[in-house]
C-alpha positions as YAML, in Angstrom:
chain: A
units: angstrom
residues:
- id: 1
  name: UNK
  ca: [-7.31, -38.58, 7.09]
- id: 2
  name: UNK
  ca: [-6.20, -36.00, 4.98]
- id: 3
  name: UNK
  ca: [-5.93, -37.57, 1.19]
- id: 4
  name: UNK
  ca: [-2.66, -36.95, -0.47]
- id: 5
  name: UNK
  ca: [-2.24, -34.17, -3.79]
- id: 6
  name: UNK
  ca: [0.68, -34.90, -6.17]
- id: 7
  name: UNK
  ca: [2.56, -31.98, -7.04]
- id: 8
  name: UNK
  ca: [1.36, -29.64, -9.99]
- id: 9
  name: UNK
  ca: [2.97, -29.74, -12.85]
- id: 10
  name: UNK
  ca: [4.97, -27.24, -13.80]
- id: 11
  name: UNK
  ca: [6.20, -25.86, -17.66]
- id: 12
  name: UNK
  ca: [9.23, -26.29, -18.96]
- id: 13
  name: UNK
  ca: [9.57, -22.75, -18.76]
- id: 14
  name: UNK
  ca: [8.45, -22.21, -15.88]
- id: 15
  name: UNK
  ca: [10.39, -20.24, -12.51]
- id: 16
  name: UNK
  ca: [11.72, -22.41, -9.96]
- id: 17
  name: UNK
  ca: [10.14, -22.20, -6.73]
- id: 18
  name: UNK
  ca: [11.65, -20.32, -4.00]
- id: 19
  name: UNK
  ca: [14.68, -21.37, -2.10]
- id: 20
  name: UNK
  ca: [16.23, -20.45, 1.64]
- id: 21
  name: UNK
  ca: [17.31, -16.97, 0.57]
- id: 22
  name: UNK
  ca: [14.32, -15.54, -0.69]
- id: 23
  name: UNK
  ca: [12.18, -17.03, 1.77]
- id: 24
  name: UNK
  ca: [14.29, -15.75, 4.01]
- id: 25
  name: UNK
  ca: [13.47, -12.08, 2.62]
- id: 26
  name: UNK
  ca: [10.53, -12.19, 3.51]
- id: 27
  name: UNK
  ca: [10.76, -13.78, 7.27]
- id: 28
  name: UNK
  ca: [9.42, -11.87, 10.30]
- id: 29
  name: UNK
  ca: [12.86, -10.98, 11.83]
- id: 30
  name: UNK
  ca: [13.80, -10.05, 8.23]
- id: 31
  name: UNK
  ca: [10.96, -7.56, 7.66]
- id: 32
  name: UNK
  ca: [11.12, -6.29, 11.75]
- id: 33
  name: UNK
  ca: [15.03, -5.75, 10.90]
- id: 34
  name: UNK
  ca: [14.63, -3.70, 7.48]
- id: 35
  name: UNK
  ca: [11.52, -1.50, 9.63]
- id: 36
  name: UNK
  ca: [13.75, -0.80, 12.65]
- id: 37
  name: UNK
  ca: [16.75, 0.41, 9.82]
- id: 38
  name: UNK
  ca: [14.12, 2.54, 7.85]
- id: 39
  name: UNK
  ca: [13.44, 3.79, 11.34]
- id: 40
  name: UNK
  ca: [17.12, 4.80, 12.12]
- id: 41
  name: UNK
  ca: [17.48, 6.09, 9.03]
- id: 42
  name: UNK
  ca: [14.68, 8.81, 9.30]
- id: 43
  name: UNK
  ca: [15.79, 9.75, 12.65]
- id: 44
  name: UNK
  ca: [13.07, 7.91, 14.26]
- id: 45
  name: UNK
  ca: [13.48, 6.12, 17.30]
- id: 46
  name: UNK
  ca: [13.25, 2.17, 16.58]
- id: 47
  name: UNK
  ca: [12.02, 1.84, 20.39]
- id: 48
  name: UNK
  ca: [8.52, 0.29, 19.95]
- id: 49
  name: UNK
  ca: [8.26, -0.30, 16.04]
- id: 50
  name: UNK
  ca: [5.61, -3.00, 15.27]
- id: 51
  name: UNK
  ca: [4.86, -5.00, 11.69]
- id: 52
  name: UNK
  ca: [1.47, -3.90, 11.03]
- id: 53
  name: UNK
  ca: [-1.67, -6.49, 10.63]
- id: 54
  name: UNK
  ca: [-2.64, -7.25, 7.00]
- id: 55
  name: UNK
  ca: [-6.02, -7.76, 4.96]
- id: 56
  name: UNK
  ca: [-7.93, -7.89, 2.57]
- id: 57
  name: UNK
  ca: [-11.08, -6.45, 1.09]
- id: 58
  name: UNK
  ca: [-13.35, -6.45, -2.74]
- id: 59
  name: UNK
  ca: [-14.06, -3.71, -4.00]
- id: 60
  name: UNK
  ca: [-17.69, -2.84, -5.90]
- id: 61
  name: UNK
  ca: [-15.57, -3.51, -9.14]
- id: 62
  name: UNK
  ca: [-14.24, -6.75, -7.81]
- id: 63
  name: UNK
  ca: [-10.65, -5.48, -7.36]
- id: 64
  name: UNK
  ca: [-9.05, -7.51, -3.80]
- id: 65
  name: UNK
  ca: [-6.96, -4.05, -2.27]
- id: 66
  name: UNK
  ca: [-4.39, -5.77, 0.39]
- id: 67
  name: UNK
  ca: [-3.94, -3.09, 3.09]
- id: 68
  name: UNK
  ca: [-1.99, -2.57, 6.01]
- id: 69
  name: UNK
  ca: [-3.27, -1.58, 9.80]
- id: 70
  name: UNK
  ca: [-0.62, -0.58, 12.91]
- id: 71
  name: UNK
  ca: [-1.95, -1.59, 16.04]
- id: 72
  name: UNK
  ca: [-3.00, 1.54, 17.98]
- id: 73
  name: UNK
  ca: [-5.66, 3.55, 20.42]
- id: 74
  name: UNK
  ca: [-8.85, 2.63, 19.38]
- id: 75
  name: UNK
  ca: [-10.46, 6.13, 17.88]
- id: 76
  name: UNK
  ca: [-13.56, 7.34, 15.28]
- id: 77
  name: UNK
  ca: [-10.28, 9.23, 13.68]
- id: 78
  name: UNK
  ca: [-8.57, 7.01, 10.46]
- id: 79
  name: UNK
  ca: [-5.82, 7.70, 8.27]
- id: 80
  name: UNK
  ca: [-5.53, 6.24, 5.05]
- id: 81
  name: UNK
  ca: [-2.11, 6.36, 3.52]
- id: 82
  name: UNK
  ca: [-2.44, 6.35, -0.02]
- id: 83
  name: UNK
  ca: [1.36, 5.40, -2.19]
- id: 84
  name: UNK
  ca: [2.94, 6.77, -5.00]
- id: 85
  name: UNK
  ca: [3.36, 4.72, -8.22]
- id: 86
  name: UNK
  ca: [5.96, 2.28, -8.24]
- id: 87
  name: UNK
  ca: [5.54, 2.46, -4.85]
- id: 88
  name: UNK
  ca: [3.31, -0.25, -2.09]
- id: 89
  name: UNK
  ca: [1.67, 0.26, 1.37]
- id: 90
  name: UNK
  ca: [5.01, -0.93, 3.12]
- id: 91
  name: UNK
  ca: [6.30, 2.98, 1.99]
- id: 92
  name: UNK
  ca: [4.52, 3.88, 5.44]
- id: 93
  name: UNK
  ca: [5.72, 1.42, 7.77]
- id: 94
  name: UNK
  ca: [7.27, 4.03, 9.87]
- id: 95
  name: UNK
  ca: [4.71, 6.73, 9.51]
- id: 96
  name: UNK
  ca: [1.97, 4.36, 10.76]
- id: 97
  name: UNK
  ca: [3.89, 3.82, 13.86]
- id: 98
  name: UNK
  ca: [4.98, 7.27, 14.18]
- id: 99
  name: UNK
  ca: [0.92, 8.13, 13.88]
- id: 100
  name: UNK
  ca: [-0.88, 4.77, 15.54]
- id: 101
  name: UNK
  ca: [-1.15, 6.85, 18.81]
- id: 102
  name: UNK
  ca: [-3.37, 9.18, 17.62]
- id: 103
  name: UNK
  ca: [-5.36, 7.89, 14.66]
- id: 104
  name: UNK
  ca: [-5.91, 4.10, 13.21]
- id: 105
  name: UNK
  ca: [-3.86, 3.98, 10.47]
- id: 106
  name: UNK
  ca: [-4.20, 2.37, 7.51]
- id: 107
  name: UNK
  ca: [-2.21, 2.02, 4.43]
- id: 108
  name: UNK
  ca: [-3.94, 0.62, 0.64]
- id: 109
  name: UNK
  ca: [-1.49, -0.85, -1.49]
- id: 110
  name: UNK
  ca: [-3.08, 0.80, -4.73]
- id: 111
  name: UNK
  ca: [-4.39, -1.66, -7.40]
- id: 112
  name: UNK
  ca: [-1.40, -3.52, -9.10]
- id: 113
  name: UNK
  ca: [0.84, -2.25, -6.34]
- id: 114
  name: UNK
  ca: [2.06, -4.71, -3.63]
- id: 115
  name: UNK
  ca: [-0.21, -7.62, -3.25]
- id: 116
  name: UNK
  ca: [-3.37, -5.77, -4.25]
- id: 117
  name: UNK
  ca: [-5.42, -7.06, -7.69]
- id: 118
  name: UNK
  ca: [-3.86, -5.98, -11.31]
- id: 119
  name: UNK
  ca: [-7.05, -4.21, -12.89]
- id: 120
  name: UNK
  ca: [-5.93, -3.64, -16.34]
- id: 121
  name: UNK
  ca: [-7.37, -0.34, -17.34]
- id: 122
  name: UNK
  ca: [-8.78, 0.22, -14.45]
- id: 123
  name: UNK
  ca: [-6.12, 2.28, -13.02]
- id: 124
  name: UNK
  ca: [-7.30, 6.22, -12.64]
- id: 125
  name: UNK
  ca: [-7.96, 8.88, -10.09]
- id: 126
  name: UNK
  ca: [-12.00, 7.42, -10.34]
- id: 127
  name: UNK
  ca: [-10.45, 3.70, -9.38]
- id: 128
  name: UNK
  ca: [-8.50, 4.93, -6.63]
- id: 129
  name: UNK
  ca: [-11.39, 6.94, -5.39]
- id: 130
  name: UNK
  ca: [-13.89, 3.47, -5.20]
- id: 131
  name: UNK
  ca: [-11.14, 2.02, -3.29]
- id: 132
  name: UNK
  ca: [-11.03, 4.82, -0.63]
- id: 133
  name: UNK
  ca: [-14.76, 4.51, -0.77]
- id: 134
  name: UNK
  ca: [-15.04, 0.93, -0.06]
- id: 135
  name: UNK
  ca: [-11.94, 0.99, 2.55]
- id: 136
  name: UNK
  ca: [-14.14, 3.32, 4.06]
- id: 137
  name: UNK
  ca: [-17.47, 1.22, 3.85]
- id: 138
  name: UNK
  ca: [-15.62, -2.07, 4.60]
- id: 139
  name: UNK
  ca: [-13.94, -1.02, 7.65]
- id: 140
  name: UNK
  ca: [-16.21, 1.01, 9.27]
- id: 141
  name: UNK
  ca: [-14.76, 4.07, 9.25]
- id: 142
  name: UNK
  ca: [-15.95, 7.19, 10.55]
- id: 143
  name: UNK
  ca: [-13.86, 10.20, 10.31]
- id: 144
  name: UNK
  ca: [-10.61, 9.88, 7.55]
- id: 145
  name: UNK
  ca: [-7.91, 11.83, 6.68]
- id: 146
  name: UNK
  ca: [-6.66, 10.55, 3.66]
- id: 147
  name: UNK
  ca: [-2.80, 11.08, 3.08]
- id: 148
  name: UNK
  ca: [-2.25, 10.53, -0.63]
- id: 149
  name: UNK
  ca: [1.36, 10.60, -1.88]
- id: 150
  name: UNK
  ca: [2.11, 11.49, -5.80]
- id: 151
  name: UNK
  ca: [-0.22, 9.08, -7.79]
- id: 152
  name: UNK
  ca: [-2.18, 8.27, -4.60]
- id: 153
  name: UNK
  ca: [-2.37, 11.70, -4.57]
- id: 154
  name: UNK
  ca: [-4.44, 12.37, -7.59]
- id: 155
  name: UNK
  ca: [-6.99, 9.57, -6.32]
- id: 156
  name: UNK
  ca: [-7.55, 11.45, -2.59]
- id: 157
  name: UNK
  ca: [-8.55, 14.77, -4.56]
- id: 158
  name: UNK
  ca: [-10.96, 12.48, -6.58]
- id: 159
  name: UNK
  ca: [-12.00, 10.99, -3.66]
- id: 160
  name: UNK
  ca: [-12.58, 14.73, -1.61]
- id: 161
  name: UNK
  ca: [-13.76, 15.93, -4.32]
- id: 162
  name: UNK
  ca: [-17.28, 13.39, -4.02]
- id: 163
  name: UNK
  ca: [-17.77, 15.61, -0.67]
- id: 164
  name: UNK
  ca: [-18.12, 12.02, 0.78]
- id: 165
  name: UNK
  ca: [-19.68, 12.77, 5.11]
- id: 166
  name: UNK
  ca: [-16.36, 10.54, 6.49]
- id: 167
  name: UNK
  ca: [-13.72, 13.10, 5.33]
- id: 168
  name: UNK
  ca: [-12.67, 15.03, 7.86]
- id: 169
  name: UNK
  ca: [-9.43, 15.88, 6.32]
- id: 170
  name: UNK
  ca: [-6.98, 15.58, 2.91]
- id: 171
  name: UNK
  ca: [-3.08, 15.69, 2.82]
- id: 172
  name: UNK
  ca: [-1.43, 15.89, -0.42]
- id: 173
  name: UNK
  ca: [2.24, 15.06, -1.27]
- id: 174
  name: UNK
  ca: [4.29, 15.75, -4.26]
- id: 175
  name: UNK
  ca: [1.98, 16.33, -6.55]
- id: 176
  name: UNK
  ca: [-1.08, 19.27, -7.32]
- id: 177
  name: UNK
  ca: [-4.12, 19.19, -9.25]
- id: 178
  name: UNK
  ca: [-2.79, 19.76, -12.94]
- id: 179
  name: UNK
  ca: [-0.33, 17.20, -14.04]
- id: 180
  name: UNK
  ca: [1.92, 18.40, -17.17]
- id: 181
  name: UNK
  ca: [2.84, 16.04, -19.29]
- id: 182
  name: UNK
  ca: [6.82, 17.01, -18.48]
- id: 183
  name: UNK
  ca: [6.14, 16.11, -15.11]
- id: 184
  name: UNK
  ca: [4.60, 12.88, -15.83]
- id: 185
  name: UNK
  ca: [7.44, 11.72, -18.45]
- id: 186
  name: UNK
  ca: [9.81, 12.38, -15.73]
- id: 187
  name: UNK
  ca: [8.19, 10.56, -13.10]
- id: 188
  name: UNK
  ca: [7.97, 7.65, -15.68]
- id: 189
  name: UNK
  ca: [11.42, 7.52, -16.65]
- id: 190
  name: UNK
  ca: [12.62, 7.32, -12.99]
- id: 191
  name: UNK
  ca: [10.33, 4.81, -12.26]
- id: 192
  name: UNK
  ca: [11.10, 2.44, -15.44]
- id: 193
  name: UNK
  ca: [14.98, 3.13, -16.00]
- id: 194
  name: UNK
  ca: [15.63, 1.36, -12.38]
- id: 195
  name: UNK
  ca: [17.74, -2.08, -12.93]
- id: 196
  name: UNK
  ca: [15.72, -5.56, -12.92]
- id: 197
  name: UNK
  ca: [17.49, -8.49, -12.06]
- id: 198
  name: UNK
  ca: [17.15, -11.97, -12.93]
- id: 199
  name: UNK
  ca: [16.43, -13.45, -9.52]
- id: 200
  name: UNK
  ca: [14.99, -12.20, -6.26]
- id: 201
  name: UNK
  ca: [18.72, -12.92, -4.43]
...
């Protein structure tokens, strides 16, 4: 039989564990519901939206990158979908089911994003870059198009830029290859002047 664990202890000041509602956040009819709104919201039609598969892989560095993968046609062609900051791999949930027909899709959330590692100071362009590298390695890929949004982004040029033999194509969003400071400031006031709350609920 299986031998019985007391509970861990827990500080004084510790946070309770999670009740009803916020498990409830994160059920499967709660995440297919908030997909097939995001759908309908973007004009897309709902009709055949799918959660996508999760894993994990290590990078050289040691970093664990969580990523996401739509079920789709089997094909040497990937996309990696590469978030902004702030942002996590769940940013593409529609896009990889708009796109799982033609490509395998894939979505990193970016070190200290989502359920991916924290890597203090280990959060550059060059970082991003080893963990399109070893996405690549890990999983076998063959031909990529990397889609990098923003601070994503700035790690796909990186990444191109190594002239690596998979890339077969690069998509940049909302950002270009000099960064002014303005521009940063502003992106990190936006990001950091959104409300917190005391409690998931």
């Amino acid at each position: 039989g299986r031998r019985h664990r007391p509970p861990a202890c827990r500080p004084m000041n510790a946070q309770p564990g999670p009740t009803v509602a916020s498990l409830r956040l994160e059920s499967f009819g709660t995440r297919h519901a908030r997909l097939i709104a995001a759908a309908r919201r973007h004009g897309a039609d709902p009709a055949g939206m799918v959660l996508p598969a999760e894993g994990m892989f290590t990078t050289d560095d040691g970093a664990g990158i969580h990523y996401l993968e739509w079920p789709g046609l089997t094909t040497e062609l990937a996309v990696i979908l590469l978030h902004g900051g702030g942002l996590h791999a769940h940013t593409f949930d529609v896009v990889g089911n708009l796109l799982r027909q033609h490509a395998r899709c894939i979505a990193l959330d970016q070190r200290g994003h989502g359920e991916s590692d924290w890597t203090p100071g280990r959060y550059g362009a060059e970082h991003c870059a080893v963990d399109i590298a070893a996405a690549v390695t890990q999983l076998d890929l063959k031909r990529v198009v990397v889609v990098g949004h923003s601070m994503g982004g700035i790690g796909a040029v990186e990444w191109a830029a190594r002239n690596p033999p998979e890339l077969a194509g690069l998509v940049i969003v909302d950002v270009g290859p000099d960064l002014t400071t303005s521009a940063t400031e502003s992106i990190n006031d936006f990001i950091t002047s959104r409300p917190s709350y005391a409690t998931l609920e």
